[in-house]
RONULO-955344 format. One line per 3 residues: number of its first residue (from 1); their letters; for each residue x, y, z of C-alpha. Coordinates in Angstrom, 2 decimals. Layout:
# residues N
NUM = A = X:Y:Z ~ ...;
# end
This chain:
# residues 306
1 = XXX = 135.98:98.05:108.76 ~ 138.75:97.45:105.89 ~ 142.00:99.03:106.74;
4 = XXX = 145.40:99.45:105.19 ~ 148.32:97.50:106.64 ~ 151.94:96.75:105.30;
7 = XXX = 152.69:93.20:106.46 ~ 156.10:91.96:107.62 ~ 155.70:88.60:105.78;
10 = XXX = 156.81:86.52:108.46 ~ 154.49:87.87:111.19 ~ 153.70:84.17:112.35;
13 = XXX = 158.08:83.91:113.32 ~ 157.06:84.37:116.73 ~ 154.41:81.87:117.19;
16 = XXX = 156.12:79.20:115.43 ~ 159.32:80.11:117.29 ~ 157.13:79.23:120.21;
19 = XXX = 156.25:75.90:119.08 ~ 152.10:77.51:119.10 ~ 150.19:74.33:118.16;
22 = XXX = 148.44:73.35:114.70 ~ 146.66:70.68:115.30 ~ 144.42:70.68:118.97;
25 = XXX = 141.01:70.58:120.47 ~ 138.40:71.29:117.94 ~ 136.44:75.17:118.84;
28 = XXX = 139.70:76.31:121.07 ~ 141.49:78.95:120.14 ~ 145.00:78.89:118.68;
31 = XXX = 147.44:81.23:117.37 ~ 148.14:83.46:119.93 ~ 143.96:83.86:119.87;
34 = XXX = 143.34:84.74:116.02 ~ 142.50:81.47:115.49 ~ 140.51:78.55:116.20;
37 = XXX = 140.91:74.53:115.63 ~ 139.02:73.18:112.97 ~ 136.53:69.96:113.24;
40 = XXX = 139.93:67.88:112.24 ~ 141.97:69.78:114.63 ~ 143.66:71.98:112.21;
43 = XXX = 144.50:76.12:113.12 ~ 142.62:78.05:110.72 ~ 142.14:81.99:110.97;
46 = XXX = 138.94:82.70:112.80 ~ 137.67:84.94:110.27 ~ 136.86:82.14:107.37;
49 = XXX = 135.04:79.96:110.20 ~ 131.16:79.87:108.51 ~ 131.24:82.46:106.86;
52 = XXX = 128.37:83.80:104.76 ~ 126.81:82.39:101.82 ~ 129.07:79.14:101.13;
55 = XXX = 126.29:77.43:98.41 ~ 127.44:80.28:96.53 ~ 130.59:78.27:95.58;
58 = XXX = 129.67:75.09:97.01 ~ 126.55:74.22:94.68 ~ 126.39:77.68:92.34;
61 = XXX = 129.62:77.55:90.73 ~ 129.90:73.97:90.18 ~ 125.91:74.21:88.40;
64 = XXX = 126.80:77.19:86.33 ~ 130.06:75.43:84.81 ~ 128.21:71.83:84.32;
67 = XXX = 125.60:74.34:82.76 ~ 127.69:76.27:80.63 ~ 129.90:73.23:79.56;
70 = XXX = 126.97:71.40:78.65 ~ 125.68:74.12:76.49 ~ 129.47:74.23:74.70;
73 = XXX = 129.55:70.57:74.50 ~ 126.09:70.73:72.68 ~ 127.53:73.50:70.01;
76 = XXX = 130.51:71.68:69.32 ~ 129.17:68.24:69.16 ~ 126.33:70.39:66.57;
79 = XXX = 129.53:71.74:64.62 ~ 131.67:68.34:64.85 ~ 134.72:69.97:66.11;
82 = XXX = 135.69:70.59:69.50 ~ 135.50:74.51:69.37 ~ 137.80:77.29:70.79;
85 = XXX = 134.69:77.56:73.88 ~ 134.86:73.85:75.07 ~ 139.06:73.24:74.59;
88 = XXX = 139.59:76.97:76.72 ~ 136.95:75.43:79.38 ~ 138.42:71.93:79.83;
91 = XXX = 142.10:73.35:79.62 ~ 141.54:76.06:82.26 ~ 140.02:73.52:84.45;
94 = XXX = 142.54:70.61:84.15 ~ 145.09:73.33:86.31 ~ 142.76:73.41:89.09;
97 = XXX = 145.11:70.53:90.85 ~ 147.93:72.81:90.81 ~ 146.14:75.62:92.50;
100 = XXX = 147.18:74.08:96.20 ~ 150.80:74.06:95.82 ~ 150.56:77.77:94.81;
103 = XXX = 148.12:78.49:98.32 ~ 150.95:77.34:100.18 ~ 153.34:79.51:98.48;
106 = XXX = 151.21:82.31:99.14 ~ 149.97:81.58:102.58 ~ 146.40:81.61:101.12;
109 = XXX = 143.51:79.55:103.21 ~ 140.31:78.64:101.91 ~ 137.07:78.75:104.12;
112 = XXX = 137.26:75.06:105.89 ~ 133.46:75.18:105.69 ~ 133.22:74.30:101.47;
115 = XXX = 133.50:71.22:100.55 ~ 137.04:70.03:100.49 ~ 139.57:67.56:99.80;
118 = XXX = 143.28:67.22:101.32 ~ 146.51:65.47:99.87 ~ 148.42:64.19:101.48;
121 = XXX = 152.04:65.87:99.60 ~ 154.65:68.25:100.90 ~ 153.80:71.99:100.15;
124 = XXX = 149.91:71.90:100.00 ~ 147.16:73.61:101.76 ~ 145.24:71.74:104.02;
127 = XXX = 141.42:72.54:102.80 ~ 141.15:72.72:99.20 ~ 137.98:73.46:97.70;
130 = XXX = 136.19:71.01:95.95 ~ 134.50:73.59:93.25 ~ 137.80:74.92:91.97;
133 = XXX = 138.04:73.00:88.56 ~ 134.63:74.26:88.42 ~ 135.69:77.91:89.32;
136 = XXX = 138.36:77.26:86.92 ~ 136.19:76.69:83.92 ~ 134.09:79.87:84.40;
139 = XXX = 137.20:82.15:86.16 ~ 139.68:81.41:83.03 ~ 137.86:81.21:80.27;
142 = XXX = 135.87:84.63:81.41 ~ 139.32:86.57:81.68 ~ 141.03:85.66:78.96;
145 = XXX = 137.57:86.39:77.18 ~ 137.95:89.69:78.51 ~ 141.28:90.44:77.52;
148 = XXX = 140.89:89.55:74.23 ~ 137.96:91.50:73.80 ~ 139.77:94.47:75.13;
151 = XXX = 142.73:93.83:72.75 ~ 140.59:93.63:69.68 ~ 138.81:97.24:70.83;
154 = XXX = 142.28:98.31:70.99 ~ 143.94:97.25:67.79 ~ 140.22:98.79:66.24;
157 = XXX = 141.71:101.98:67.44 ~ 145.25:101.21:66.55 ~ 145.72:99.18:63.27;
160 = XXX = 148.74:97.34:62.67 ~ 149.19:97.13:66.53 ~ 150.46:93.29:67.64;
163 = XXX = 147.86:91.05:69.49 ~ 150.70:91.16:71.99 ~ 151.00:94.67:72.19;
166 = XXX = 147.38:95.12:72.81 ~ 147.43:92.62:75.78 ~ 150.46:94.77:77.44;
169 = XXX = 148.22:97.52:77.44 ~ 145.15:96.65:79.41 ~ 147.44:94.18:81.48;
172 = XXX = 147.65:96.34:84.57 ~ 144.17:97.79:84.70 ~ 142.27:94.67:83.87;
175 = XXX = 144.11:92.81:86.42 ~ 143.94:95.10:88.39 ~ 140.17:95.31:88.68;
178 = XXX = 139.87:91.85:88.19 ~ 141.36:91.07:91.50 ~ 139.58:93.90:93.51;
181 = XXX = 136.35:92.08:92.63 ~ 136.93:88.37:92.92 ~ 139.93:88.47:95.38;
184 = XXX = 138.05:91.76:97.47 ~ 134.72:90.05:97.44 ~ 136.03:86.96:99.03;
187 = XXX = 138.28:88.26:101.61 ~ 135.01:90.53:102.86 ~ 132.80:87.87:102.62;
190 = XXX = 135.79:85.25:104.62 ~ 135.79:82.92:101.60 ~ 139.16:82.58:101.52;
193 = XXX = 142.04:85.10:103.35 ~ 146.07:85.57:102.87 ~ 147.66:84.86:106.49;
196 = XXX = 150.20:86.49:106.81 ~ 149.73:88.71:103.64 ~ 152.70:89.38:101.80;
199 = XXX = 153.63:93.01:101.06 ~ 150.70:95.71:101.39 ~ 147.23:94.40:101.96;
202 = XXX = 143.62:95.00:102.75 ~ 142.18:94.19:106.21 ~ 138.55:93.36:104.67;
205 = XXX = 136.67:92.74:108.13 ~ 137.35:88.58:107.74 ~ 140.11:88.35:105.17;
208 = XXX = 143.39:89.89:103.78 ~ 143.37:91.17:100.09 ~ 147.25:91.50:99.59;
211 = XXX = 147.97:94.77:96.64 ~ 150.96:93.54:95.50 ~ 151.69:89.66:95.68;
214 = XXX = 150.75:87.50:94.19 ~ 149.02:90.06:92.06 ~ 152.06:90.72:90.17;
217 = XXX = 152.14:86.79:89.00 ~ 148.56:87.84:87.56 ~ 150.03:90.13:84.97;
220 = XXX = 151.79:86.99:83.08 ~ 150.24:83.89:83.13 ~ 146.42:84.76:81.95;
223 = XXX = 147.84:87.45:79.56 ~ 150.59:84.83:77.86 ~ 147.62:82.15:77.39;
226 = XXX = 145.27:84.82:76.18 ~ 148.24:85.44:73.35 ~ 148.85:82.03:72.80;
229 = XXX = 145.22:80.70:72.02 ~ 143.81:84.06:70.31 ~ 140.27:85.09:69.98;
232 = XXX = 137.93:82.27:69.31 ~ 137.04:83.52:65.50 ~ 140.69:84.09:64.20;
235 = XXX = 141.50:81.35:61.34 ~ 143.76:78.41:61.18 ~ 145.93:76.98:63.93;
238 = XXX = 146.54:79.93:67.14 ~ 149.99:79.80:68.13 ~ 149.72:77.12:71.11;
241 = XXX = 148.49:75.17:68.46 ~ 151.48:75.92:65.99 ~ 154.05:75.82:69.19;
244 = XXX = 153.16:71.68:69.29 ~ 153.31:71.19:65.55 ~ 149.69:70.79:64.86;
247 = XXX = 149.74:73.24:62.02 ~ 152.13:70.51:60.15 ~ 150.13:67.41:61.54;
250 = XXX = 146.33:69.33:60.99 ~ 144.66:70.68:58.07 ~ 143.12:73.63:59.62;
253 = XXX = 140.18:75.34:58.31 ~ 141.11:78.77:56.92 ~ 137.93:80.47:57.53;
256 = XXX = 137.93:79.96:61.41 ~ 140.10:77.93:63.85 ~ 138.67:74.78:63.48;
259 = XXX = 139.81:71.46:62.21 ~ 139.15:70.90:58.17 ~ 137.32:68.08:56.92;
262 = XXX = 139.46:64.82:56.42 ~ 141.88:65.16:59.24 ~ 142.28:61.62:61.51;
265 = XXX = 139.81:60.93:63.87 ~ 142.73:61.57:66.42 ~ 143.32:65.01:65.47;
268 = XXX = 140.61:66.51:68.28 ~ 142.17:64.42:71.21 ~ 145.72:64.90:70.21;
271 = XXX = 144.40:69.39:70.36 ~ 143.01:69.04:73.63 ~ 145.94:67.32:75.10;
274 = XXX = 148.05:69.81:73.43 ~ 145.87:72.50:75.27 ~ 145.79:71.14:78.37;
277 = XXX = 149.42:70.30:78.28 ~ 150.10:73.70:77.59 ~ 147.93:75.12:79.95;
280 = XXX = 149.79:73.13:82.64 ~ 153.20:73.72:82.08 ~ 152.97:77.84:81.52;
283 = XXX = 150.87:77.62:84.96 ~ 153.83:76.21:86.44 ~ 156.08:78.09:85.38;
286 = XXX = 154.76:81.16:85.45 ~ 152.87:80.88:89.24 ~ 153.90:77.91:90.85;
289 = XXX = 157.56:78.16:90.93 ~ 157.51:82.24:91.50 ~ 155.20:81.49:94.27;
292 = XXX = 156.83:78.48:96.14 ~ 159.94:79.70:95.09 ~ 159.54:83.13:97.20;
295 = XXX = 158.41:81.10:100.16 ~ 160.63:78.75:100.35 ~ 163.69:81.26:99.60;
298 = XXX = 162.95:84.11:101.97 ~ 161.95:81.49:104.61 ~ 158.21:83.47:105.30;
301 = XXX = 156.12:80.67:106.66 ~ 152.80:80.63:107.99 ~ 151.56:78.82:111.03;
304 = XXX = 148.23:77.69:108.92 ~ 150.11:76.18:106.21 ~ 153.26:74.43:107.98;
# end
C-alpha cells in the first residue's frame, strides 16, 4: 500500500553507528532485517530483490534504442548530415557513465537483478545497470522533445515570448509528471528505490519515490539543454552550437540546422564532440556536484552505498 512518510535523511546513523555489516552471507538478512545480502555479498534493500518484469529494461530498452538509433542513423546517413535526432541521441547517452556518481549522492539503488556492471572508484553505486546509455538515448531525447514541443504551443499562444521563457513555464508541471511516471512506476514495480529517501517520499509497496530531492535538480539540467539545442527544425547553428564557436568555424544551412554544403569533412565530428562535450559538463554541474555535494556536506549516508 503506498504511504506518505517524511524521512530524516540519515535514518541508516544508527546501523552504521553499529558497525551493521555490508558485505555477508548471500540470502541472510542485513540491516537491522530490511535487507538481504546479495549473490556477491552486498546489503541491498529487500524490496528490489527479483522484482517483476526485469526484460523490460534488461532486453526492451536496449532493442528499442538500437531500433530507434538505427532508424535515425538511416535518415541522416539519407540526408548526409548528422541531424538534430541522431547528435540529441548519442549526446544524451554518452552521460550515462556519470549517472553512478549521482546514485550515490542520492542514496538511489538499482534492482541487483539487471544486468550490471561495478567500478571500482570512490563515490559509486555498487550495481549499475547495464541498459542505462540505452535508457539514456530514449529517456533524454523524449523529454527534451517534450519540452520543446510544449514551449512552441506556448509561444503559439504568446508571440514574442523567449524560448526560455516558455521552458520556465511548463518546468514544474512537466517535471513534475514526468517523474511520477518513470520514477513512480519503478519504485512500485522495485526497479530501483531511494534508501534512505531524502526529504518527503512515497512508500510505493517495494521502493521510495522521494517528492522533493533530487526532483528539484530535474527542473535545471533537461530544461537548460532543451534551451541550448532548440527544436530540431529551427535554422542555422542552436546556441550550444554557437557557445563552441561553430557558427564562425561552420557554414550552416539557413533553412534548417544542418551543416551547408562545402564545409570540411571534419565539421560533423568536431558537432558531435561539441554536443557531447556539452552534454557532459552541464550534467555535472548541474546534478552531480548538487547531488554529491549535499551528501557529502550534511554527512547523510546510507548503509547500501558506503
Amino acid at each position: 500500500m503506498i504511504s506518505f512518510h517524511w524521512s530524516n535523511n540519515n535514518a541508516h546513523a544508527d546501523l552504521i553507528e553499529k558497525q551493521s555489516p555490508y558485505l555477508g552471507v548471500p540470502g541472510e538478512v542485513c540491516a537491522g532485517g530490511d535487507g538481504v545480502f546479495w549473490l556477491d555479498g552486498k546489503c541491498v534493500p529487500e524490496g528490489i530483490v527479483d522484482p517483476p518484469m526485469p526484460w523490460l529494461l534488461n532486453y526492451l530498452i536496449p532493442a528499442l534504442a538500437i531500433l530507434v538509433l538505427i532508424v535515425l542513423v538511416r535518415d541522416s546517413i539519407k540526408k548526409g548530415e548528422l541531424t538534430w535526432w541522431v547528435l540529441m541521441c548519442i549526446a544524451s547517452a554518452s552521460t550515462f557513465w556519470l549517472e553512478t556518481f549521482g546514485d550515490w549522492g542520492q542514496h538511489l539503488l538499482y534492482s541487483p537483478n539487471f544486468h550490471h556492471y561495478a567500478l571500482d572508484l570512490p563515490f559509486t553505486a555498487p550495481h549499475n545497470p547495464a541498459w542505462m546509455p540505452f535508457m539514456y538515448a530514449v529517456y533524454w531525447v523524449l523529454h527534451t522533445w517534450a519540452i520543446l514541443e510544449l514551449a512552441k504551443f506556448y509561444q503559439r499562444r504568446h508571440p514574442g515570448a523567449s524560448l526560455g521563457k516558455a521552458i520556465i513555464v511548463f518546468t514544474v508541471p512537466l517535471t513534475f509528471v514526468w517523474n511520477i511516471a518513470v520514477e513512480g512506476t519503478a519504485a512500485y514495480m522495485g526497479w530501483w528505490t531511494y534508501d534512505p529517501p531524502i526529504g518527503p517520499y512515497l512508500d510505493m509497496g517495494r521502493g521510495n519515490f522521494p517528492l522533493m530531492w533530487p526532483m528539484l535538480t530535474m527542473f535545471i539540467w533537461p530544461n537548460l539543454i532543451s534551451w541550448l539545442v532548440g527544436a530540431p527544425e529551427e535554422s542555422g547553428p542552436n546556441r550550444l552550437e554557437r557557445l563552441c564557436g561553430l557558427s564562425q568555424s561552420f557554414k550552416f544551412d539557413n533553412n534548417d540546422s544542418s551543416l551547408a554544403l562545402g564545409t570540411t569533412a571534419s565539421a560533423p565530428l568536431m558537432r558531435l564532440a561539441a554536443w557531447v562535450a556539452i552534454f557532459n559538463v552541464t550534467f555535472i554541474i548541474c546534478l552531480i556536484v548538487p547531488l554529491l555535494g549535499l551528501r557529502l556536506l550534511t554527512g547523510w549516508d546510507s548503509l547500501y552505498l558506503p
